[in-house]
PyMOL CGO cylinders between C-alpha atoms (Angstrom):
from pymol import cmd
from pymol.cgo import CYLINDER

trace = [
    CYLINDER, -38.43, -200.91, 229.67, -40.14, -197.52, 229.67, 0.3, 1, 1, 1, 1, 1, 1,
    CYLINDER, -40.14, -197.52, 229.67, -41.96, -196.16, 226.54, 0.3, 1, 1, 1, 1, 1, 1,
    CYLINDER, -41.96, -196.16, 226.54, -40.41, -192.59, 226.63, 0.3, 1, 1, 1, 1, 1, 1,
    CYLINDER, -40.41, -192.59, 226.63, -36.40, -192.11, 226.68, 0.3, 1, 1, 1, 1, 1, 1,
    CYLINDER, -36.40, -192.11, 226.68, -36.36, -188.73, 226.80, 0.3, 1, 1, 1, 1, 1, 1,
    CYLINDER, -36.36, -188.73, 226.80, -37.95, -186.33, 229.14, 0.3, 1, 1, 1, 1, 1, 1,
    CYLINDER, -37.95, -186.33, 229.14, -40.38, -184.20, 227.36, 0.3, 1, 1, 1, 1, 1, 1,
    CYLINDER, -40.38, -184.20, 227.36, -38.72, -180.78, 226.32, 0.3, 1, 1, 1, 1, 1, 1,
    CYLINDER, -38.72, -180.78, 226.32, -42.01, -178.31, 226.53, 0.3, 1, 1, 1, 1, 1, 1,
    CYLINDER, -42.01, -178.31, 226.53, -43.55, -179.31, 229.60, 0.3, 1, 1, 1, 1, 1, 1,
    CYLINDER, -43.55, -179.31, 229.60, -43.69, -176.73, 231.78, 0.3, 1, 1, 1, 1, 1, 1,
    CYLINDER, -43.69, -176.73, 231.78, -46.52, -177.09, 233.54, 0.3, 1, 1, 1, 1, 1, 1,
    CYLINDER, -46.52, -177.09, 233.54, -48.50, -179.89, 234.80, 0.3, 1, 1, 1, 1, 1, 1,
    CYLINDER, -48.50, -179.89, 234.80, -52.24, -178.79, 235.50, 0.3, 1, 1, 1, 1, 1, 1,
    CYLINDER, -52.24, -178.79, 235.50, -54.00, -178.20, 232.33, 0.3, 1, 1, 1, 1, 1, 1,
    CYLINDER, -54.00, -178.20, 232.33, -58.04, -177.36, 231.41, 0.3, 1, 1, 1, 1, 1, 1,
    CYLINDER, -58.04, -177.36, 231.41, -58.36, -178.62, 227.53, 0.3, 1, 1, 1, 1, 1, 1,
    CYLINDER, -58.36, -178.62, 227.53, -61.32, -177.14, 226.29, 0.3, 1, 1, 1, 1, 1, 1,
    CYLINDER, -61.32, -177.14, 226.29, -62.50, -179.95, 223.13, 0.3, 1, 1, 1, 1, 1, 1,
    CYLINDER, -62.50, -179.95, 223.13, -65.78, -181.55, 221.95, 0.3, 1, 1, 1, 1, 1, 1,
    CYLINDER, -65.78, -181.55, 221.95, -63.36, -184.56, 221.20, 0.3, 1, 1, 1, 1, 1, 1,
    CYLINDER, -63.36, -184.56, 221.20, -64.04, -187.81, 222.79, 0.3, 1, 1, 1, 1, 1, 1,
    CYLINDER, -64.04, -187.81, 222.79, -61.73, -187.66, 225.96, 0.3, 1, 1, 1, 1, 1, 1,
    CYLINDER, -61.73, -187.66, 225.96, -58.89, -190.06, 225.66, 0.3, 1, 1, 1, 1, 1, 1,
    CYLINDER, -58.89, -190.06, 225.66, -58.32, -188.89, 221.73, 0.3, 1, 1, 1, 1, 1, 1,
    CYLINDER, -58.32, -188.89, 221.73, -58.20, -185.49, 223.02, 0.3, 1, 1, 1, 1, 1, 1,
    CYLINDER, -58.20, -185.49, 223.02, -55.83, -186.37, 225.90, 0.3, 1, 1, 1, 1, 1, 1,
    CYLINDER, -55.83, -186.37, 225.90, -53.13, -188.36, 223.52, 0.3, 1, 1, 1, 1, 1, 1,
    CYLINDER, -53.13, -188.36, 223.52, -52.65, -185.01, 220.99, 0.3, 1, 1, 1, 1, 1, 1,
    CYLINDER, -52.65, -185.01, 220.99, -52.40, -183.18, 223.92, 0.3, 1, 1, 1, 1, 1, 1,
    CYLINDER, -52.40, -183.18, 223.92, -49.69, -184.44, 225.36, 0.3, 1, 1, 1, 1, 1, 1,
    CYLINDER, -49.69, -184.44, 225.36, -47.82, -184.93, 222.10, 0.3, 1, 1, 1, 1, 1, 1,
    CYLINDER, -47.82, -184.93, 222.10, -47.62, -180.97, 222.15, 0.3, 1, 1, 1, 1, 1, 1,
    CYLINDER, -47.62, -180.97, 222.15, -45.86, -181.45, 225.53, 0.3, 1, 1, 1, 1, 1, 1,
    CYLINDER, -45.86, -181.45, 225.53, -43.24, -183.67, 223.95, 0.3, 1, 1, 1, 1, 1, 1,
    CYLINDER, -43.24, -183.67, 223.95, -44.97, -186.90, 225.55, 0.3, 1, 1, 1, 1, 1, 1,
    CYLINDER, -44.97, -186.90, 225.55, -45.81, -190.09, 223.60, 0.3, 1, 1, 1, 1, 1, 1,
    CYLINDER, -45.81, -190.09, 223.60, -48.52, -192.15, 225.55, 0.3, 1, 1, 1, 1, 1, 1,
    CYLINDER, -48.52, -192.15, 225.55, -50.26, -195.05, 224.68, 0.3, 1, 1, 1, 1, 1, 1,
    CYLINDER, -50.26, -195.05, 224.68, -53.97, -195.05, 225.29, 0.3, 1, 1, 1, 1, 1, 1,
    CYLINDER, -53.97, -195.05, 225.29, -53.72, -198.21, 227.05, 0.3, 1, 1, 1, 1, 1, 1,
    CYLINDER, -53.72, -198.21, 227.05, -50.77, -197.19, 228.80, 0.3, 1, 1, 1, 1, 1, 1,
    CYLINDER, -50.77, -197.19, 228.80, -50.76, -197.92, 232.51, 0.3, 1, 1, 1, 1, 1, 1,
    CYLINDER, -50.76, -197.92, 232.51, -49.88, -194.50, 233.38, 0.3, 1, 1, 1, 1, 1, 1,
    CYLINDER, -49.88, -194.50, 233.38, -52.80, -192.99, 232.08, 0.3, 1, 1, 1, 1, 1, 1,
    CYLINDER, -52.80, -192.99, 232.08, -55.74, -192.64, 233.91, 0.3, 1, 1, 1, 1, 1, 1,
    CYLINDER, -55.74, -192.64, 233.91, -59.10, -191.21, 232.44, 0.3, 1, 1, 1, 1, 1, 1,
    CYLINDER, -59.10, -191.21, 232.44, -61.63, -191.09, 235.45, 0.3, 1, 1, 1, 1, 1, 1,
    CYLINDER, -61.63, -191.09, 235.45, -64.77, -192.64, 234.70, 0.3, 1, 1, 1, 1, 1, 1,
    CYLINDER, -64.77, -192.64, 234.70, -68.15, -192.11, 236.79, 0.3, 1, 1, 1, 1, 1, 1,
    CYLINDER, -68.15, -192.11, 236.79, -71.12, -194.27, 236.39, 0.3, 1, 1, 1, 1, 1, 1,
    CYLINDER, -71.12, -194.27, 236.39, -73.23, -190.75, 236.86, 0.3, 1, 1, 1, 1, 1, 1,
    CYLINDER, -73.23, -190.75, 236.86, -70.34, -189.75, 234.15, 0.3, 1, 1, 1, 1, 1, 1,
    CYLINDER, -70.34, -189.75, 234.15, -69.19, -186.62, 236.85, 0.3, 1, 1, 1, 1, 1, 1,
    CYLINDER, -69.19, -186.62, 236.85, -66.96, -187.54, 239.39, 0.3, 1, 1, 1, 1, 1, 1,
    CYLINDER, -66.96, -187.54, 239.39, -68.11, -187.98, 242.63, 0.3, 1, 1, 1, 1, 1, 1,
    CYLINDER, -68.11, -187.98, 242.63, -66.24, -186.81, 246.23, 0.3, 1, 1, 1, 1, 1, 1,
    CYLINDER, -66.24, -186.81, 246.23, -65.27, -190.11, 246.82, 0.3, 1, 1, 1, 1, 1, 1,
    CYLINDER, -65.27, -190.11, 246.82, -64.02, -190.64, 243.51, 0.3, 1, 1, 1, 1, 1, 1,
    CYLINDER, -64.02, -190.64, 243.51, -61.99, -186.82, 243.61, 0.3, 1, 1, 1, 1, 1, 1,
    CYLINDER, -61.99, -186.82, 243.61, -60.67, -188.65, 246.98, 0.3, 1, 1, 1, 1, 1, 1,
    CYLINDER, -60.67, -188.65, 246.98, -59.21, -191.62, 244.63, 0.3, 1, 1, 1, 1, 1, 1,
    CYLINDER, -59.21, -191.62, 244.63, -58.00, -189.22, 242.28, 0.3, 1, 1, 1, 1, 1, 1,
    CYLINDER, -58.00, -189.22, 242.28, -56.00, -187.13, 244.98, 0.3, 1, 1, 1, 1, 1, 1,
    CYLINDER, -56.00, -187.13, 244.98, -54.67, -190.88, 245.86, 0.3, 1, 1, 1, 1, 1, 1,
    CYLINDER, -54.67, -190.88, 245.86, -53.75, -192.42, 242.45, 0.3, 1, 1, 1, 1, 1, 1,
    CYLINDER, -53.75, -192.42, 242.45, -51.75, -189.20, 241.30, 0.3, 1, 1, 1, 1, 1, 1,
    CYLINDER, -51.75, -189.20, 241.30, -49.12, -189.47, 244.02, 0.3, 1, 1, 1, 1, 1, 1,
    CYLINDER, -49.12, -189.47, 244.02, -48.72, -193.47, 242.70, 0.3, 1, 1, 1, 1, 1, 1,
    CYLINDER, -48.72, -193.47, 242.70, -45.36, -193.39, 240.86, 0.3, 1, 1, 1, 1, 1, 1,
    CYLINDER, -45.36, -193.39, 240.86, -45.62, -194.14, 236.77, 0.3, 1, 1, 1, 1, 1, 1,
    CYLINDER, -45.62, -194.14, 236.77, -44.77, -197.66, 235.67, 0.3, 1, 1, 1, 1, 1, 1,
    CYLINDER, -44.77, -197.66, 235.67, -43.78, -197.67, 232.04, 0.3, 1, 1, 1, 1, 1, 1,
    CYLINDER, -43.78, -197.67, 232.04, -43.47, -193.73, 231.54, 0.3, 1, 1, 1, 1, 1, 1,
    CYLINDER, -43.47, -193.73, 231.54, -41.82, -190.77, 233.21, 0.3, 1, 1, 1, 1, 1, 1,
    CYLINDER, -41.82, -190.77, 233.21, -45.14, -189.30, 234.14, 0.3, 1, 1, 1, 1, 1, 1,
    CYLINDER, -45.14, -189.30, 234.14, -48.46, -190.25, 235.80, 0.3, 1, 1, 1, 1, 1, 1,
    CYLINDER, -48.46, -190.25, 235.80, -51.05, -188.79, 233.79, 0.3, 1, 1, 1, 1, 1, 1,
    CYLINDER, -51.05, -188.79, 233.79, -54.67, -187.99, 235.57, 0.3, 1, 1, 1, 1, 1, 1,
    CYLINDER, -54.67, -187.99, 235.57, -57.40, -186.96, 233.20, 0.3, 1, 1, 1, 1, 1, 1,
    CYLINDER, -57.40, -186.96, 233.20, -61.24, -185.53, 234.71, 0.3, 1, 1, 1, 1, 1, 1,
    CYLINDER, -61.24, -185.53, 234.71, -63.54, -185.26, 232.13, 0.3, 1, 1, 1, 1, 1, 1,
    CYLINDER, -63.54, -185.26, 232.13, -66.84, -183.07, 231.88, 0.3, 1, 1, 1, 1, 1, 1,
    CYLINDER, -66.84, -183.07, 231.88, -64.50, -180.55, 234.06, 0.3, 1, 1, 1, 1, 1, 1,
    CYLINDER, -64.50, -180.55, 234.06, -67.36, -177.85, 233.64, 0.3, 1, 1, 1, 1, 1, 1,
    CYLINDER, -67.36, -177.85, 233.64, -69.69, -180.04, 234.76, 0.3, 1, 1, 1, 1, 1, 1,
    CYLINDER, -69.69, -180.04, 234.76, -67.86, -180.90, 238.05, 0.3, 1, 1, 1, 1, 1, 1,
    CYLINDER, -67.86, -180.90, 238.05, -69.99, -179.60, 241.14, 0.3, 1, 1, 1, 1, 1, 1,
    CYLINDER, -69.99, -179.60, 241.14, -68.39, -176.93, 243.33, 0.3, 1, 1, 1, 1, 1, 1,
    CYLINDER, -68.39, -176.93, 243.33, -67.57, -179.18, 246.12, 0.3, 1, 1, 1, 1, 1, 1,
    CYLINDER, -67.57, -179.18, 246.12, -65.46, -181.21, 244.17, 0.3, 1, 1, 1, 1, 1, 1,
    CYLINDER, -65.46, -181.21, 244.17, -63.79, -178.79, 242.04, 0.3, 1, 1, 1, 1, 1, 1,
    CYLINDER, -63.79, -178.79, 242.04, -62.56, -177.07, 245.27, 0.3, 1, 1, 1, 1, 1, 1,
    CYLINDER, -62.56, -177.07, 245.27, -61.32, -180.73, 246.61, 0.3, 1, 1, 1, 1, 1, 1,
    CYLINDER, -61.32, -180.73, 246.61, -58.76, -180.40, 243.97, 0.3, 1, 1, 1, 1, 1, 1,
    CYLINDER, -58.76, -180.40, 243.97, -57.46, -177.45, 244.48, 0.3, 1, 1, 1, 1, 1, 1,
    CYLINDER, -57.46, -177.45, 244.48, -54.73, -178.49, 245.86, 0.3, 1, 1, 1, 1, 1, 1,
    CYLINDER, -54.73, -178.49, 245.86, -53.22, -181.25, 244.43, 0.3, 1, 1, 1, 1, 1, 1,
    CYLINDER, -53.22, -181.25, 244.43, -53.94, -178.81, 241.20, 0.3, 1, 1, 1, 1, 1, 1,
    CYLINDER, -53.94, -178.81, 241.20, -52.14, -176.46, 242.68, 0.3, 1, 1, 1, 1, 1, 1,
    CYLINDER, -52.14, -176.46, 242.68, -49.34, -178.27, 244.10, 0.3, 1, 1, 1, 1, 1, 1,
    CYLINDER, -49.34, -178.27, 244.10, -48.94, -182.09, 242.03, 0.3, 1, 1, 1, 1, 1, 1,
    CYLINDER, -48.94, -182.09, 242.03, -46.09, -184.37, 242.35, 0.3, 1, 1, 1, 1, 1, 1,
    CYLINDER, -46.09, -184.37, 242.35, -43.22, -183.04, 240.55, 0.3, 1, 1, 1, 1, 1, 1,
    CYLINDER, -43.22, -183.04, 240.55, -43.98, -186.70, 238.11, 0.3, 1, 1, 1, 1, 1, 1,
    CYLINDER, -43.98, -186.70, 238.11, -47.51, -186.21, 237.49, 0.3, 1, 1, 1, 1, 1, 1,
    CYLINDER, -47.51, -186.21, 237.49, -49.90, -184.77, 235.01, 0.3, 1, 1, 1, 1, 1, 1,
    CYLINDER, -49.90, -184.77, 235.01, -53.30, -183.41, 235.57, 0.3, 1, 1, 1, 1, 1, 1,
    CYLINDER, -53.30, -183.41, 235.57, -55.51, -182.46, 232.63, 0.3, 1, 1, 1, 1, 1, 1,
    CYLINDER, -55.51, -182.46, 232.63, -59.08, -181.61, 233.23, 0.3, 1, 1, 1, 1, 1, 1,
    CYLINDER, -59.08, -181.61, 233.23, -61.11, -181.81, 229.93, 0.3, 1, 1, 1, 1, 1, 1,
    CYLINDER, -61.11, -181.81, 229.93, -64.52, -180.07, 229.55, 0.3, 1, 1, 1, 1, 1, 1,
    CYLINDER, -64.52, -180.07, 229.55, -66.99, -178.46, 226.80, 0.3, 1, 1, 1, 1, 1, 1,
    CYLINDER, -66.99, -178.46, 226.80, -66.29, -175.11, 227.90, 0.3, 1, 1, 1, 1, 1, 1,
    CYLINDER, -66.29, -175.11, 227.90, -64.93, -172.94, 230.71, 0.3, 1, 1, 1, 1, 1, 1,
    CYLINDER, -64.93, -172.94, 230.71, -67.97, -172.04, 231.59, 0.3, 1, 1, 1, 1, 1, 1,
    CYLINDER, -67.97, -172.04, 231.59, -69.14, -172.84, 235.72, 0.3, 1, 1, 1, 1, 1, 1,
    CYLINDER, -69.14, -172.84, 235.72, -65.18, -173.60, 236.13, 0.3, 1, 1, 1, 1, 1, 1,
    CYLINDER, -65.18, -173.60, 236.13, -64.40, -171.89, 239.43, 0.3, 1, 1, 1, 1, 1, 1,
    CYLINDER, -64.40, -171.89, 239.43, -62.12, -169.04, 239.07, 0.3, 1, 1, 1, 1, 1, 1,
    CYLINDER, -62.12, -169.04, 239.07, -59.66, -170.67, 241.83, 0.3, 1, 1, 1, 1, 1, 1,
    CYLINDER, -59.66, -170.67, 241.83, -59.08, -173.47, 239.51, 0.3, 1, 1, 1, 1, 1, 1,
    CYLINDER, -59.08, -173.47, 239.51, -58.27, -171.11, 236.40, 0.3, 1, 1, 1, 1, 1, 1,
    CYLINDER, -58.27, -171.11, 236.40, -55.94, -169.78, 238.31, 0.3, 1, 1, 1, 1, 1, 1,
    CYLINDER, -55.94, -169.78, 238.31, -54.19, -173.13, 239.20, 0.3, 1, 1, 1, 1, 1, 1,
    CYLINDER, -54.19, -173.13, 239.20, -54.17, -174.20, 235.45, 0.3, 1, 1, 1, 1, 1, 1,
    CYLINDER, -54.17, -174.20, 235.45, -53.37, -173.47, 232.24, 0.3, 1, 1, 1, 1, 1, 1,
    CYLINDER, -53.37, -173.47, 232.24, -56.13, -173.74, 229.99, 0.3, 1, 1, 1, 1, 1, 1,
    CYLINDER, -56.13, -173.74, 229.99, -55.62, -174.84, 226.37, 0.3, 1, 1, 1, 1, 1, 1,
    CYLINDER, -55.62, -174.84, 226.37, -58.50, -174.88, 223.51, 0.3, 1, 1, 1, 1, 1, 1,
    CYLINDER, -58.50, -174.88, 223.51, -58.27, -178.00, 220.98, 0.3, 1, 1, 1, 1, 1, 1,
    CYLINDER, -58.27, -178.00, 220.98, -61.23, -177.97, 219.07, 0.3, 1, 1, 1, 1, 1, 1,
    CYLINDER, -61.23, -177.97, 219.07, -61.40, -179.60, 215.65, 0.3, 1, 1, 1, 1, 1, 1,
    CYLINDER, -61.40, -179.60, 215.65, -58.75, -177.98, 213.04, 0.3, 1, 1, 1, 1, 1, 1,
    CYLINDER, -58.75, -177.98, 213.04, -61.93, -176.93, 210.45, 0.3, 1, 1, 1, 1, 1, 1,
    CYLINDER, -61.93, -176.93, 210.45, -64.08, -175.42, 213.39, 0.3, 1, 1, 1, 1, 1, 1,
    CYLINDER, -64.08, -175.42, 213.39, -60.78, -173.47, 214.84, 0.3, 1, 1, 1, 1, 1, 1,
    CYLINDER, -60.78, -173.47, 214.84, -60.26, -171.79, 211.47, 0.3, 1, 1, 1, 1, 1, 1,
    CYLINDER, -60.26, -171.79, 211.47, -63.97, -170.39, 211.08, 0.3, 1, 1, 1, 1, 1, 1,
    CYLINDER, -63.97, -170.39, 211.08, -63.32, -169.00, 214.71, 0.3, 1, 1, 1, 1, 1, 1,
    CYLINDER, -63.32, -169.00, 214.71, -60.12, -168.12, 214.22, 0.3, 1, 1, 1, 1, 1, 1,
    CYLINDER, -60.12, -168.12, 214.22, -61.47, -166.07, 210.93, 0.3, 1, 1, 1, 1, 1, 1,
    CYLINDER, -61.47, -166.07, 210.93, -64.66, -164.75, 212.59, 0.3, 1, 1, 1, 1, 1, 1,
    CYLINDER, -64.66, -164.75, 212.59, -64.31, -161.43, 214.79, 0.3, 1, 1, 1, 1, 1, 1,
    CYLINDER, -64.31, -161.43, 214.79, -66.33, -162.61, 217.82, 0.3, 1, 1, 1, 1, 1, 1,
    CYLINDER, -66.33, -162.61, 217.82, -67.46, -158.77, 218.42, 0.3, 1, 1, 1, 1, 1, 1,
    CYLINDER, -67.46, -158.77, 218.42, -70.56, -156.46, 218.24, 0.3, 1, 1, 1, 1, 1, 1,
    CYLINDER, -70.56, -156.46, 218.24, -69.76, -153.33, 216.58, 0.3, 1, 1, 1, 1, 1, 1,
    CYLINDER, -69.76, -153.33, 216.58, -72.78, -152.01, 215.95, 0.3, 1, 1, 1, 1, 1, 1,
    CYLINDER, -72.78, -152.01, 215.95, -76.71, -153.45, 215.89, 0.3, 1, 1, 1, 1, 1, 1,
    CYLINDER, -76.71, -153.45, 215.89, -76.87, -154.72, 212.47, 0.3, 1, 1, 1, 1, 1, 1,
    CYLINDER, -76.87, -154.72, 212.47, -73.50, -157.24, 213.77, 0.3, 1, 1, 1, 1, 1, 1,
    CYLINDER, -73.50, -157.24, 213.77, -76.07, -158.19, 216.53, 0.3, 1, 1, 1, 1, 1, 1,
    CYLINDER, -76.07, -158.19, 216.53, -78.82, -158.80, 214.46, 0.3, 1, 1, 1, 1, 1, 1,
    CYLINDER, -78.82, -158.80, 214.46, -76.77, -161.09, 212.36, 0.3, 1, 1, 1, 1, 1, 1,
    CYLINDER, -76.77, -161.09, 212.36, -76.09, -163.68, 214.73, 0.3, 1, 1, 1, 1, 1, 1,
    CYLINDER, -76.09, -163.68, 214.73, -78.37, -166.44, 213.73, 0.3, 1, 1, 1, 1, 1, 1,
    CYLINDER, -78.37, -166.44, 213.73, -77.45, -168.90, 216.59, 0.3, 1, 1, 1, 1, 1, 1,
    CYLINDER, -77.45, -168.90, 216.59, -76.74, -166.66, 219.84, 0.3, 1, 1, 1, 1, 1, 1,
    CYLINDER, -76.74, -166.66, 219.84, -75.72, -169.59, 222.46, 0.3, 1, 1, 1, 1, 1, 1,
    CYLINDER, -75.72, -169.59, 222.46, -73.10, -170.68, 220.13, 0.3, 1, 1, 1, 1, 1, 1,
    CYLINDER, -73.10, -170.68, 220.13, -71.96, -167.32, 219.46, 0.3, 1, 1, 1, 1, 1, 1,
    CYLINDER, -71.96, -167.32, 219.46, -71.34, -166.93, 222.83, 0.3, 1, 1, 1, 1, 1, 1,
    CYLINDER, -71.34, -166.93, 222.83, -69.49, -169.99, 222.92, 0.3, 1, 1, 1, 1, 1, 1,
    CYLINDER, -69.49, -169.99, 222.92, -67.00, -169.32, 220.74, 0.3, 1, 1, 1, 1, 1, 1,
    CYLINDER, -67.00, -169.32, 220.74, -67.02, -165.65, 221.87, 0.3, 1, 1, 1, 1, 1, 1,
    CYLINDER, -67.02, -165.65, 221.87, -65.75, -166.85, 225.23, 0.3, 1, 1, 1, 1, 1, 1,
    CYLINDER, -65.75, -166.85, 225.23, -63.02, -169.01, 223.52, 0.3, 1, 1, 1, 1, 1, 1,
    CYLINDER, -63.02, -169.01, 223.52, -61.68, -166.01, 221.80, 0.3, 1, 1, 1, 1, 1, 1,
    CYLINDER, -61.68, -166.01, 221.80, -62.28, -163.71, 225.03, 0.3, 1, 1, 1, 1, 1, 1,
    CYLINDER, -62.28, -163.71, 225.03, -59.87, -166.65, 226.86, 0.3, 1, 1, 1, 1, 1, 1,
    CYLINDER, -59.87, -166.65, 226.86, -57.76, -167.11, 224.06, 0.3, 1, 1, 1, 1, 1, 1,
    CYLINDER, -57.76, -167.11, 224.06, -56.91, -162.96, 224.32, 0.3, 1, 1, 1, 1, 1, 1,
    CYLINDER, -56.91, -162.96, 224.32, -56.87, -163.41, 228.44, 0.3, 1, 1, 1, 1, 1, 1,
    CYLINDER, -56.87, -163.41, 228.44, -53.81, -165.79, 228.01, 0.3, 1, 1, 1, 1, 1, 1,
    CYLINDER, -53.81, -165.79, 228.01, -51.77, -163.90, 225.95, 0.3, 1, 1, 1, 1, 1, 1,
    CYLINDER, -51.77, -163.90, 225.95, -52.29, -160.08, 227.69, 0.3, 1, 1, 1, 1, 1, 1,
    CYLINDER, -52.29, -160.08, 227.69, -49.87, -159.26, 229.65, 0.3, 1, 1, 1, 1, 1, 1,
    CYLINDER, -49.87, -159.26, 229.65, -51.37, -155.65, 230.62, 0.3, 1, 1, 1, 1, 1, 1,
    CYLINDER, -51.37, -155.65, 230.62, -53.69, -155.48, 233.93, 0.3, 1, 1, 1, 1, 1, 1,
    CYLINDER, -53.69, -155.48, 233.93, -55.87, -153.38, 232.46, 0.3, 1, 1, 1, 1, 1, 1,
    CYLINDER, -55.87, -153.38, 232.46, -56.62, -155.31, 229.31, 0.3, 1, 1, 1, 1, 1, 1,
    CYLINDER, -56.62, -155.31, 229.31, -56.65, -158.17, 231.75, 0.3, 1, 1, 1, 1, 1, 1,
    CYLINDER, -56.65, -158.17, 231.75, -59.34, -157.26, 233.78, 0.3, 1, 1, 1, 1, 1, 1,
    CYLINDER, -59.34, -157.26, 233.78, -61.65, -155.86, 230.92, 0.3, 1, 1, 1, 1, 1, 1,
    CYLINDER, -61.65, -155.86, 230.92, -61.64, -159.37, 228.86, 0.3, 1, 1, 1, 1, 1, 1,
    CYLINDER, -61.64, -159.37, 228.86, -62.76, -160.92, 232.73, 0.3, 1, 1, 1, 1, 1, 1,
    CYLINDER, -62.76, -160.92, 232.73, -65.62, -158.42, 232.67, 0.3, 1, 1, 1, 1, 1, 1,
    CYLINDER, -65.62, -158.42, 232.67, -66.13, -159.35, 229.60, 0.3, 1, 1, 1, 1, 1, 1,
    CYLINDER, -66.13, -159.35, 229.60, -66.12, -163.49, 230.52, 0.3, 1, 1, 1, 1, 1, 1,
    CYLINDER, -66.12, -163.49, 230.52, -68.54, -162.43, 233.31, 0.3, 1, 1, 1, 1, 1, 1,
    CYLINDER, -68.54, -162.43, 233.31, -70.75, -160.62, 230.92, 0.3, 1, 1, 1, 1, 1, 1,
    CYLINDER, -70.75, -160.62, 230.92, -70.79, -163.11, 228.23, 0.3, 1, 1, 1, 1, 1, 1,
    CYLINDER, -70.79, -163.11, 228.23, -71.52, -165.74, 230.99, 0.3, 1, 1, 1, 1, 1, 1,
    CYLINDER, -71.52, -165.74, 230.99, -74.19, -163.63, 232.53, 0.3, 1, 1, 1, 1, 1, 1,
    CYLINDER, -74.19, -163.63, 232.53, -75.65, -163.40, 228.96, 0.3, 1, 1, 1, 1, 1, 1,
    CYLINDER, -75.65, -163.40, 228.96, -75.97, -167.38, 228.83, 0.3, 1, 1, 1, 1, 1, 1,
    CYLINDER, -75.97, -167.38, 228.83, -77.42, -167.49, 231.62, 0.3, 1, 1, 1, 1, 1, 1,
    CYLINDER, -77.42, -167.49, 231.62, -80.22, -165.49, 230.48, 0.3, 1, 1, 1, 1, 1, 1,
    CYLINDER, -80.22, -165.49, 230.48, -81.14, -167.50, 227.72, 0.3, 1, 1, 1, 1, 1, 1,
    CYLINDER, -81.14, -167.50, 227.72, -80.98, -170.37, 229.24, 0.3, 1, 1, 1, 1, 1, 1,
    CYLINDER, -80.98, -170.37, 229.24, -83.83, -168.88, 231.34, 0.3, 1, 1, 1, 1, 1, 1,
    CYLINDER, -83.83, -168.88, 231.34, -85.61, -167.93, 228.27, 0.3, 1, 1, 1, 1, 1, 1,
    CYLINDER, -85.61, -167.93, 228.27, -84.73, -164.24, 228.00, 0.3, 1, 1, 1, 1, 1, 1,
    CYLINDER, -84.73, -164.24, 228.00, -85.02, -163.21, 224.47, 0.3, 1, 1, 1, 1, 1, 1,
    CYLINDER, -85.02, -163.21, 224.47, -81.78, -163.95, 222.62, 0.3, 1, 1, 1, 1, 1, 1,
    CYLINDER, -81.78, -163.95, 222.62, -81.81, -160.70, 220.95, 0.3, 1, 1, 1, 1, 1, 1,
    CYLINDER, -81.81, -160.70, 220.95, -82.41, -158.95, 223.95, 0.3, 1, 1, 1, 1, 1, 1,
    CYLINDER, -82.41, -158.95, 223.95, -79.93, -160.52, 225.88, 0.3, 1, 1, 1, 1, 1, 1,
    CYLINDER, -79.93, -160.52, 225.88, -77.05, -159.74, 223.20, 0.3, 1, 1, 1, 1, 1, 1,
    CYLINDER, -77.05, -159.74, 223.20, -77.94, -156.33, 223.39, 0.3, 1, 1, 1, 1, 1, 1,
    CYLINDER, -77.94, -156.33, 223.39, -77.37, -156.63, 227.22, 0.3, 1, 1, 1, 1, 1, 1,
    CYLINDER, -77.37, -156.63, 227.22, -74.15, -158.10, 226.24, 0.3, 1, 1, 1, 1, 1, 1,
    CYLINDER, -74.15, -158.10, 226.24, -73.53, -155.20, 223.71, 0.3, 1, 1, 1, 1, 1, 1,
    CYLINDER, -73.53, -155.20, 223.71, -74.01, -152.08, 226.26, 0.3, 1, 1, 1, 1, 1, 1,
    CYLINDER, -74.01, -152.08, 226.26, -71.94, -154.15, 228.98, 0.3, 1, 1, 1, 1, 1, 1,
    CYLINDER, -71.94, -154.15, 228.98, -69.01, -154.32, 226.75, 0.3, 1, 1, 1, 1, 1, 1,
    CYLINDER, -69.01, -154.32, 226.75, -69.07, -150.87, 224.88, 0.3, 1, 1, 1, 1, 1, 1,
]
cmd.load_cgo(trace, "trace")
């Protein structure tokens, strides 16, 4: 007997990048309740990939390109989840561009990650990507204007990585609903420069300094 009657209404898609600091298989199950699909977490048809070096490896993206042709058992979909997506080297992200690209018409893939950050472009433009943080966190960024107006806003921010975190959220969160090319490609530069900006604190660039960077780039 299968655990879903009905085929899912919403689903309209079936490669998906959920952005979450949720552990994986929690984040998975709400997920695909928003696509109309009830599965247990010990369902047979869901697969979370696990690595003993916790990324997955080429021989394990090899299994993964196998098990998501298998046909589901109990449900009507075979559901593939990759976790620490932006973690994922380049070599294996583009081995699964392809079956991202092109799945079996009865399977699911959902890569899960931190961020969107080191996520080749190729495979952001194979999936949709979704953001599912937790409900308190999404409200502060959904009420905070992740902009720099002027250089009192930039010296404000007290905590510039995670600015820049959730300033890339909202920057990706205004790329998915423009519709305009040239709005399009200015929230990409934008991406790039916010990414760049990272980047340079990670190498120990002065925080400030690099927000200003940021600031000029984006005026």
């Amino acid at each position: 007997m299968k655990t879903q009657d009905k085929k899912p209404k919403k689903k309209s898609f079936q490669s998906y990048l959920l952005i979450t600091h949720k552990p994986v298989q929690e984040a998975v199950c709400s997920f695909l309740k928003t696509l109309s699909i009830t599965m247990p977490q010990n369902s047979p048809d869901l697969t979370i990939t696990i690595s003993e070096k916790d990324l997955l490896s080429m021989e394990e993206a090899k299994e993964v390109r196998k098990l998501i042709f298998q046909k589901p058992i109990q449900s009507d979909y075979k559901i593939v989840a990759i976790p620490s997506a932006n973690k994922l080297s380049l070599v294996v992200q583009n081995s699964l561009l392809k079956i991202l690209e092109e799945p079996p018409k009865n399977a699911i893939i959902i890569l899960v990650g931190a961020s969107v950050e080191n996520v080749l472009p190729t495979i952001l433009s194979r999936v949709i990507t979704t953001f599912a943080e937790d409900e308190t966190e999404q409200k502060e960024i959904n009420s905070t204007s992740y902009t720099i107006n002027s250089l009192e806003d930039l010296a404000s921010i007290e905590e510039p990585k995670n600015w820049i975190d959730h300033y890339l959220i909202s920057q990706y969160e205004k790329l998915l609903k423009t519709q305009e090319q040239s709005t399009s490609i200015k929230i990409r530069n934008s991406i790039e420069f916010a990414q760049e900006t990272k980047r340079m604190i990670d190498a120990n660039v002065n925080p400030k300094f690099a927000l200003m960077s940021l600031w000029i780039k984006t005026r």
